[in-house]
C-alpha atoms as one frame of an Amber mdcrd trajectory, in Angstrom:
protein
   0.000   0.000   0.000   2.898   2.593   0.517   4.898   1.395  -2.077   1.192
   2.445  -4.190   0.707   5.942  -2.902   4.462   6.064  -3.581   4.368   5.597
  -7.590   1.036   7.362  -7.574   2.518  10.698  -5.716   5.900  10.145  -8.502
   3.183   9.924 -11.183   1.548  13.112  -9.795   4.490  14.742  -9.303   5.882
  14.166 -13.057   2.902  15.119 -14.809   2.980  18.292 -13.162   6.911  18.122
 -14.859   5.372  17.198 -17.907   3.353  20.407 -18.072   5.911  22.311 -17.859
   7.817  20.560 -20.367   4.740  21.872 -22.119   6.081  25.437 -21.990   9.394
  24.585 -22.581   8.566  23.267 -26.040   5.709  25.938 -26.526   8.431  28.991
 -25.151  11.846  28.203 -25.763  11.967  28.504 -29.692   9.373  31.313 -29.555
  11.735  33.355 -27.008  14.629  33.522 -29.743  11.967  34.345 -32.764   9.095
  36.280 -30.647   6.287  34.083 -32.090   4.388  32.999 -29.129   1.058  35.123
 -30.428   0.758  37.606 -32.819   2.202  40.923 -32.842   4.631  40.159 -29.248
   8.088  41.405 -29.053  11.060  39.295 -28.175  11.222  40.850 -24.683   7.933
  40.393 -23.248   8.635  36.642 -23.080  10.531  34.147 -20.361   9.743  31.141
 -19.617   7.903  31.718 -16.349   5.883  35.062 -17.767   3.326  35.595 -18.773
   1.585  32.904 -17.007  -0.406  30.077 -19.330  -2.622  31.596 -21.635  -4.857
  30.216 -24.636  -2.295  29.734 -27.842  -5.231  31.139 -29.622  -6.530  34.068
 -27.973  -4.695  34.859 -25.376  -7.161  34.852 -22.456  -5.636  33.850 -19.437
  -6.028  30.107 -17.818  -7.699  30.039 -14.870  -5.384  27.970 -12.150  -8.055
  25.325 -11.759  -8.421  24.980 -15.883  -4.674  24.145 -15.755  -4.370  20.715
 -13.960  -2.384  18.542 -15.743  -3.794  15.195 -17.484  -7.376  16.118 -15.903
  -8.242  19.452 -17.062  -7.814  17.758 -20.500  -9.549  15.305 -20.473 -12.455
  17.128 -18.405 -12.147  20.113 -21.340 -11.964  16.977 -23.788  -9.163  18.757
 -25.848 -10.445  22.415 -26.414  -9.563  25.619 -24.842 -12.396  26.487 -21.942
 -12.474  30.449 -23.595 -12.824  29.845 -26.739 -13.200  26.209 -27.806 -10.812
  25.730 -30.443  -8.793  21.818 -30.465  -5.980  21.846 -28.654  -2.752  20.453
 -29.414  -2.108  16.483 -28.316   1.032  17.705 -26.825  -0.513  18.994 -23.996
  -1.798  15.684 -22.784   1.207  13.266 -24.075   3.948  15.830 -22.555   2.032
  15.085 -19.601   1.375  11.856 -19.775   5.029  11.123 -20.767   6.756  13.057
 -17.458   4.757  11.095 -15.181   5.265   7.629 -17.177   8.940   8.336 -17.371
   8.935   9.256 -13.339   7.280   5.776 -12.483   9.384   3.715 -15.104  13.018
   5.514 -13.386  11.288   4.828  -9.822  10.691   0.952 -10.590  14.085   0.920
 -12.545  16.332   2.547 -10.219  14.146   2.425  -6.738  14.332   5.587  -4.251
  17.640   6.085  -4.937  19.858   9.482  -6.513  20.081   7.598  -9.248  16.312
   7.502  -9.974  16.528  11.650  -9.348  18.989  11.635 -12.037  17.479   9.444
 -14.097  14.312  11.298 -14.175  16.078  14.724 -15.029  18.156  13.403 -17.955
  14.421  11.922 -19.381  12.653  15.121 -19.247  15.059  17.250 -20.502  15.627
  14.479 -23.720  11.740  14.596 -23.931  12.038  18.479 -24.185  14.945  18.250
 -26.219  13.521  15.843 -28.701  10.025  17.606 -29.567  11.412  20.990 -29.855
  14.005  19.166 -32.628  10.821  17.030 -34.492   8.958  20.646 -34.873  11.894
  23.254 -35.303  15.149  21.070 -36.250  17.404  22.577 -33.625  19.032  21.530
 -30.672  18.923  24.246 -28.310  22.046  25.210 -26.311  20.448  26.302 -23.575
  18.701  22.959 -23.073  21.999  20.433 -24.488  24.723  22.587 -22.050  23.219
  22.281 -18.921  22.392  18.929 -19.524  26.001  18.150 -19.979  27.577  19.820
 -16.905  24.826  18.398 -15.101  25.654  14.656 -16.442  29.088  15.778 -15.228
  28.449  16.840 -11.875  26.026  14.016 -11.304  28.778  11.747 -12.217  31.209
  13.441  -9.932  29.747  11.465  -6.827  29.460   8.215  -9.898  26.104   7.995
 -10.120  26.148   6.643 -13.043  29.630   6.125 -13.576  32.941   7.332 -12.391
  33.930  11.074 -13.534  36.738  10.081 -15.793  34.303   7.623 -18.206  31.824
  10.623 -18.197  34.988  12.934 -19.383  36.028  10.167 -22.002  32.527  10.329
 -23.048  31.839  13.992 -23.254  34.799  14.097 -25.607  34.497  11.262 -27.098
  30.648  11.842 -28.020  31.443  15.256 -29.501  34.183  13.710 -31.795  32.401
  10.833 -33.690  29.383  12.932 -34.483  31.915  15.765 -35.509  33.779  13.623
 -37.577  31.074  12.262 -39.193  29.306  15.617 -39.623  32.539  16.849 -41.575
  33.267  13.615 -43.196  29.371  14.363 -45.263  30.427  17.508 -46.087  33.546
  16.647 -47.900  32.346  13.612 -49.431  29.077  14.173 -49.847  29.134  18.159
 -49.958  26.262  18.665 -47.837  26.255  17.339 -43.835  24.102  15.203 -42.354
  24.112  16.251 -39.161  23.311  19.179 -37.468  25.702  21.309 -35.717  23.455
  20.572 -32.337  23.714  16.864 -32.625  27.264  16.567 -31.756  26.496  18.996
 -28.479  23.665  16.168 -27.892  25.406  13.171 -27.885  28.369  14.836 -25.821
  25.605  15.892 -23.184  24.568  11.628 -23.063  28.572  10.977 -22.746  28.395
  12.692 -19.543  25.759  10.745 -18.111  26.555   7.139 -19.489  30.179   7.326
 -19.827  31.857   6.327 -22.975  30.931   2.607 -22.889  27.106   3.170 -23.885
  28.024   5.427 -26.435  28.146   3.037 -29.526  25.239   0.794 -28.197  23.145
   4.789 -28.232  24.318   5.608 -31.567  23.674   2.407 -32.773  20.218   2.545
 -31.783  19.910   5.862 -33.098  21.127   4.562 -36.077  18.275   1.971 -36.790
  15.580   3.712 -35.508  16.646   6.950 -37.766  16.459   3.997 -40.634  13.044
   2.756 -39.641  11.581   6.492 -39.492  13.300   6.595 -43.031  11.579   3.718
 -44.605   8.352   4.700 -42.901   8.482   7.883 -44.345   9.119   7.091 -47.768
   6.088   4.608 -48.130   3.739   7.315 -46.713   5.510   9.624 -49.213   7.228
  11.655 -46.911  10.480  13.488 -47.259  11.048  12.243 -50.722  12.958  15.537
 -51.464  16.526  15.218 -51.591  18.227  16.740 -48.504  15.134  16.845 -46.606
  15.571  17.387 -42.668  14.870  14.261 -40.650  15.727  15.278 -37.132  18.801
  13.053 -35.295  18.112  14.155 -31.983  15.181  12.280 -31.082  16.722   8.758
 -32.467  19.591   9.806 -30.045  17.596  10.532 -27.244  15.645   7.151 -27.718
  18.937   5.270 -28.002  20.276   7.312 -24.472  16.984   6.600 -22.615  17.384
   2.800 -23.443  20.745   2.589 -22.796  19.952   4.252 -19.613  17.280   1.964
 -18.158  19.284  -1.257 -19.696  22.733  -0.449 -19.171  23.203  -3.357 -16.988
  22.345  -6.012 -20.040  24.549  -3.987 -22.625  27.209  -4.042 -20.544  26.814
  -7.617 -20.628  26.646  -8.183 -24.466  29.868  -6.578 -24.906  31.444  -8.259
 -21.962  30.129 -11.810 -24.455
């Protein structure tokens, strides 16, 4: 029974993370190009102001209309002023921060791992939808979640400091090299210049071991999304963006939770 109320507060407690994971993705790009409504300058907006207001007309959300998962469901998807669909995100941000929270907790138990854990998931959620919509990797998200890997890993959370070194460096220079390598042979690069930053940031927290079981991963599930989007006629143009850092978030979120059993395989 306490162990229940236990991953039921964690699930509580990481929805409410999820919705503001919600703002992240909705405020972050929108801070650097002033787009969050119409006719607002760059300065008005931060992350924590104005407070949550209707994408489409800008009225104000009442406290009580902003509960995360339920107010969603209860509004069944439109805005309570105006009642115009709202976006899916809303409810899978949500859904996904307190899934996530409950999936580290059972993983990792109430330890400072499972903190840890937790953080590096929401900020690869954030990380990853703000790529799959705008196709950048924003700095001020991919720093701090390397020196963060890198502090955690002072104290070896995860692993000791000088694999999470190895791995910052070492996760910078394959992507880099490969980045460079397309442009010479290929004359065009298929990465972006935030990818590189990315995997880096995931060096820190798994240490340099994980890194070619994460880019592997990345690497077929990049392939899949590939094929899929071909048959549904999808980025059929030459050069067309397809967005790296969510396949390498995927691939550091599994490597994460399984680290144990791919340590293993490469031990056989």
């Amino acid at each position: 029974m306490v162990w229940q109320a236990i991953y039921l507060g964690v699930f509580v407690f990481g929805s409410v993370v999820g919705s503001f994971l919600n703002v992240l993705v909705y405020r972050l790009p929108s801070v650097q190009v002033a787009d969050i409504r119409p006719g607002a300058s760059q300065s008005l907006f931060y992350l924590a102001w104005p407070l949550s207001f209707c994408p489409y007309c800008a009225t104000p959300i009442k406290p009580w209309l902003n509960i995360p998962i339920i107010s969603y469901i209860i509004l069944r998807g439109k805005s309570a002023c105006c009642n115009r669909k709202l976006s899916g995100r809303y409810l899978v941000l949500e859904l996904l921060g307190g899934c996530v929270a409950i999936i580290c907790l059972y993983r990792f138990g109430l330890t400072a791992q499972f903190l840890a854990a937790c953080v590096i998931c929401w900020i690869l959620i954030t990380i990853s939808w703000i790529d799959a919509q705008r196709y950048v990797l924003p700095d001020i998200l991919t720093m701090p979640l390397l020196w963060i890997g890198v502090l955690v890993n002072l104290y070896g959370v995860f692993v000791p400091l000088e694999d999470a070194v190895i791995g910052v460096i070492g996760g910078y220079a394959i992507l880099f090299v490969i980045s460079e390598g397309s442009e010479m042979a290929l004359n065009r690069r298929v990465l972006g210049a935030g990818d590189p930053k990315l995997f880096a940031a995931i060096g820190a927290w798994l240490g340099w071991e994980l890194l070619p079981a994460v880019l592997f991963i990345a690497a077929v599930t990049s392939s899949v999304y590939g094929v899929v989007s071909h048959l549904h006629q999808r980025n059929l143009r030459s050069g067309a963006l397809v967005a790296f850092g969510p396949h390498l978030a995927f691939g550091a979120v599994v490597a994460l939770l399984f680290s144990s059993y791919l340590t293993g395989l490469y031990l056989r």
